[in-house]
N, C-alpha and C positions, 0 to 999 in steps of 0.2 A: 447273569446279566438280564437286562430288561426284555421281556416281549417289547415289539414293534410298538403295537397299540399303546403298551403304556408309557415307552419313550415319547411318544408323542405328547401324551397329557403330561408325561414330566416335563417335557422341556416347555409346554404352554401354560404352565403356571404361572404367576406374576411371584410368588412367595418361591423364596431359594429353596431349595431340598437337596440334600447329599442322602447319598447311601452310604455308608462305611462298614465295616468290619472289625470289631472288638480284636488286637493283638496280644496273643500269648507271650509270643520274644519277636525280636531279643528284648524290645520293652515291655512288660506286661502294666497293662491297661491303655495302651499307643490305639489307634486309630489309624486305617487308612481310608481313604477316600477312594470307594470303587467308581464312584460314579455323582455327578453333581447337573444341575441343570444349567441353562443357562440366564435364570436370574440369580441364581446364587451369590456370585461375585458384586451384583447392586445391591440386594437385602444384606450382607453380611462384614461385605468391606474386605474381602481376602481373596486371593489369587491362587487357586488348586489346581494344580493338575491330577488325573484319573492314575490311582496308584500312589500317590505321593502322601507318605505319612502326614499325623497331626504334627510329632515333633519337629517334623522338617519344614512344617510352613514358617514358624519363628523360633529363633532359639528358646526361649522361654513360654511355648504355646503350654506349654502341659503344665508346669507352674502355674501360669496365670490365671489359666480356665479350668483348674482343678475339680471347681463344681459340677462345672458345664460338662466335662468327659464321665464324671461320679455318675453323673444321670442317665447318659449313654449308655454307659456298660451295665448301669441296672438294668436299664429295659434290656438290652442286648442277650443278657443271664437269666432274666425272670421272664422276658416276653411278653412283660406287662407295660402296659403304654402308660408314659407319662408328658406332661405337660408345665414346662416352667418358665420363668426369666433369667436371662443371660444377659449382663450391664458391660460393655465396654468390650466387645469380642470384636477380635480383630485388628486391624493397625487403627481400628475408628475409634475411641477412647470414649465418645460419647452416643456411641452407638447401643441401646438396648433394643433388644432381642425376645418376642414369648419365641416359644421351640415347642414346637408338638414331635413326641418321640413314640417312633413303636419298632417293632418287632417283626419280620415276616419269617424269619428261620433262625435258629440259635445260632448267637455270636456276632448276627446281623441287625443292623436296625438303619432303617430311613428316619432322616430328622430336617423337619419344614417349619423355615425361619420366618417369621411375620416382624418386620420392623415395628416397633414404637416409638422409636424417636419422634415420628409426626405424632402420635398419640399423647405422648408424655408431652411438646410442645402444645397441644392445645390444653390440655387440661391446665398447665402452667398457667396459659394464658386465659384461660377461664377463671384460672383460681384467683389469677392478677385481677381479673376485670369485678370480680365477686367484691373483693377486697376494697378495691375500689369504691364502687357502689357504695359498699358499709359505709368506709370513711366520708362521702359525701355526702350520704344520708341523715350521718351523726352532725355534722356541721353544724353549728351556729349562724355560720353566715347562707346568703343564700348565694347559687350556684345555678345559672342558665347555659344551657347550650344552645346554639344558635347555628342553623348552615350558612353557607355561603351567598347566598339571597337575604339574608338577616334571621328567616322564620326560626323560632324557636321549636327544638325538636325535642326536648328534658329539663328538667328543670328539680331540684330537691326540694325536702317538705319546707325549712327554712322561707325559700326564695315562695313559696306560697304564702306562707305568714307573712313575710317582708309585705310583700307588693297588696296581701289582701286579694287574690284571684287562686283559684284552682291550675293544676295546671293544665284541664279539658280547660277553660278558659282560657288560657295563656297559647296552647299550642297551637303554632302556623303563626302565629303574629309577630311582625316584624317591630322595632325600632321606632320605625317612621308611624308605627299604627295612632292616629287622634286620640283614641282612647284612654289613652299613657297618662293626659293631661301632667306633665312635668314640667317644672319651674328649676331656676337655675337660683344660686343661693342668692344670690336680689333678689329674688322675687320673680323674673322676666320670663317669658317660657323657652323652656330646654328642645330648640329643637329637635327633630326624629335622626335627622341625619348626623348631627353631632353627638349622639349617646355614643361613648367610649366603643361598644361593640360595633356600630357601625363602620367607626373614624378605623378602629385598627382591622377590619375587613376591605376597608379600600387601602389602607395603605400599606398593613404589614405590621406597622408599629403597635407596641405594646401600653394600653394605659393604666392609669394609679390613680385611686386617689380624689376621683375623679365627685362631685359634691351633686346634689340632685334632691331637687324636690321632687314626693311623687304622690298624688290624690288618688286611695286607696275607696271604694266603690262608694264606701259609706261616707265618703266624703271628710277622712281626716286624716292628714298632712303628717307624712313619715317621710325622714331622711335618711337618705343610705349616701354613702362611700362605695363607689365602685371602682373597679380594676378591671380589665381585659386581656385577653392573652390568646396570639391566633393560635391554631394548630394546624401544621402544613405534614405534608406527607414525605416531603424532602426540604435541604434548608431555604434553596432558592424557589420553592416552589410557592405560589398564589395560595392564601390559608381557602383551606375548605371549608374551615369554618370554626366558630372563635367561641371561648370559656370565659361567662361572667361573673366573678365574685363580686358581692357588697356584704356590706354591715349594716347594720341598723345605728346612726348614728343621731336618732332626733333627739335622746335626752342629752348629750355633748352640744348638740345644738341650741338647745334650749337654757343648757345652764350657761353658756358661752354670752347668751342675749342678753339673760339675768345679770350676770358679774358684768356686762358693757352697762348695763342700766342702773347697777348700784353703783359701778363706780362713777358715772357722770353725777347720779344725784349724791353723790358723797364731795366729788370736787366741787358741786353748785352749792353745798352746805358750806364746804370748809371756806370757798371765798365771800360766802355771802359773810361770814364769822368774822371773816379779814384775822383769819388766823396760819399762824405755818407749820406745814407739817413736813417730816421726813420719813421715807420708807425704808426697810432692812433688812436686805438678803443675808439671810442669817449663816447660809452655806456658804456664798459667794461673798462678803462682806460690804458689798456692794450697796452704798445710800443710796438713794434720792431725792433731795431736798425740794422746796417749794421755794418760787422767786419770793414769796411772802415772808418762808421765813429766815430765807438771806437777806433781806429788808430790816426785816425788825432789829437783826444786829447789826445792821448798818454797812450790808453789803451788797452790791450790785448781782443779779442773774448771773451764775454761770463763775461768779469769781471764787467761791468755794469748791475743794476736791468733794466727790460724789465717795465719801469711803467715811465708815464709823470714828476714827480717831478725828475726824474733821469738829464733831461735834464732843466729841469725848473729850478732847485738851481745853474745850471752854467753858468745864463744868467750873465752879469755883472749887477749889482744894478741899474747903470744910464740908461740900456735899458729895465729892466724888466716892467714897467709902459705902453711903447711904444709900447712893445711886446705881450704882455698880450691884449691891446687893439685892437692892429690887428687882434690878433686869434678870438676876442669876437666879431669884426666888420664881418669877414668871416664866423662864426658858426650864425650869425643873419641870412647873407644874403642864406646861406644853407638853414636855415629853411624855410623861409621866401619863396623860388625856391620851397622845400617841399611841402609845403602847398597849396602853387598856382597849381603846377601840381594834386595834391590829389585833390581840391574843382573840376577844369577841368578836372578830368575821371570820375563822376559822373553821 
């Protein structure tokens, strides 16, 4: 048994230590427990009492931890200290274990348990938050973090290109900051306290979608889509502080103005013509005609069905064959343009 002194430092250890004794029989390679400290039982997760065999702590200890005993009895036979891991010892299933093993007399060996579970959780979470990072890094869209006072405290490379600032330039500025200079899609300005990350820091709520002029240093007008998202520490709990995504959406914007401004000057051509036209959702079957040119055949707005066979039964018989085969020659050659463009953006 122990000198005084060193019972002392055993039992002031934070890391568990058992002493045991390698068994001849009736089991040979069993284990008993001379003597254990008293952190033992919190680093290891098992309940020994002083004397009390390995096999008698579970029915299955010696199966289970086959490894674990393999090591012991080396050192215990060779007197050579060794050092390993031990994954799930004990009734704790997710308990891993290093073990420092040595030797002070043949047969004998003291063995000092160091949990890793907190080790192996942070690395986890290390590895999570690395991971992380990448994927945010790699982003197209840009990505602001913001505390709970609004100040931005990160930001990705994205969300620098987006907005045109660094983010030594960005960092500590809030929402409400003048500098922003932000328009709302009229035109009007986008007040400080209405940007989506403010609105879901006071209230909770989550935004989308959210439309935003923004005057980048050099003075040229990019539009983002943004979303917001708080993150709280519990679910009832006031966000500490909220996740910005946007897009870069000013060429949707731009083509969006285009296609409103061809199509007005295409309706100002067609009435100026005093001609009628109909349009053909070619998926959806779906027409739609011109009052014009429900006029010209002698029908009031609106008294004609908005559907292809509306004009198709008023072709005359000796051209429907003729006609039929043009649309079919032009819907070929559509696809056909289709298809060629699709295999060429690949």
């Amino acid at each position: 048994m122990m000198q005084e002194h060193l019972r002392l430092l055993f039992d002031g250890m934070s890391n568990g230590v058992a002493h045991c004794r390698v068994m001849d029989a009736p089991e040979p390679g069993d284990l008993v427990f001379l003597e254990v400290n008293d952190a033992f039982e919190r680093v290891t997760g098992l309940q020994v009492t002083e004397g009390q065999r390995a096999s008698e702590v579970a029915p299955d200890f010696c199966h289970r931890h086959a490894d674990f005993l393999q090591h012991l009895r080396e050192v215990a036979s060779t007197g050579l200290p060794q050092r390993f891991e031990t994954h799930g010892y004990g009734p704790h299933e997710t308990y891993s274990l290093s073990v420092a093993a040595l030797s002070h007399e043949p047969g004998h060996v003291v063995a000092i348990f160091d949990s890793n579970t907190e080790r192996h959780a942070a690395e986890a979470l290390r590895e999570s938050e690395e991971r992380m990072r990448s994927i945010v890094a790699s982003m197209a869209e840009g990505v602001v973090f913001q505390s709970a006072n609004g100040a931005i405290l990160t930001c990705n490379a994205a969300a620098e290109r987006l907005l045109g600032l660094s983010f030594a330039q960005m960092q500590g500025r809030t929402s409400v900051d003048p500098r922003w200079r932000a328009i709302r899609a009229d035109g009007s300005p986008f007040p400080g306290e209405t940007h989506p990350a403010m609105v879901t820091l006071r209230t909770g709520v989550p935004q989308s979608n959210v439309v935003m002029g923004v005057h980048k240093p050099d003075g040229e007008l990019s539009w983002i889509s943004i979303s917001a998202e708080p993150l709280r520490r519990k679910p009832d709990d006031a966000p500490y502080a909220v996740v910005t995504t946007f897009a870069d959406i000013t060429a949707l914007k731009n083509a969006t103005r285009e296609l409103r401004e061809t199509s007005a000057r295409l309706a100002f051509a067609i009435d100026g013509a005093d001609v009628g036209s109909w349009d053909w959702d070619i998926l959806t079957g779906r027409v739609q005609h011109s009052p014009r040119w429900a006029s010209l055949l002698g029908y009031e707005p609106g008294e004609l069905e908005d559907k292809f066979s509306t004009w198709e039964v008023r072709i005359h018989p000796a051209d429907l064959a003729r006609v039929t085969a043009s649309i079919e020659e032009k819907l070929t050659v559509a696809v056909d343009i289709a298809l060629f463009e699709h295999d060429h953006q690949r």
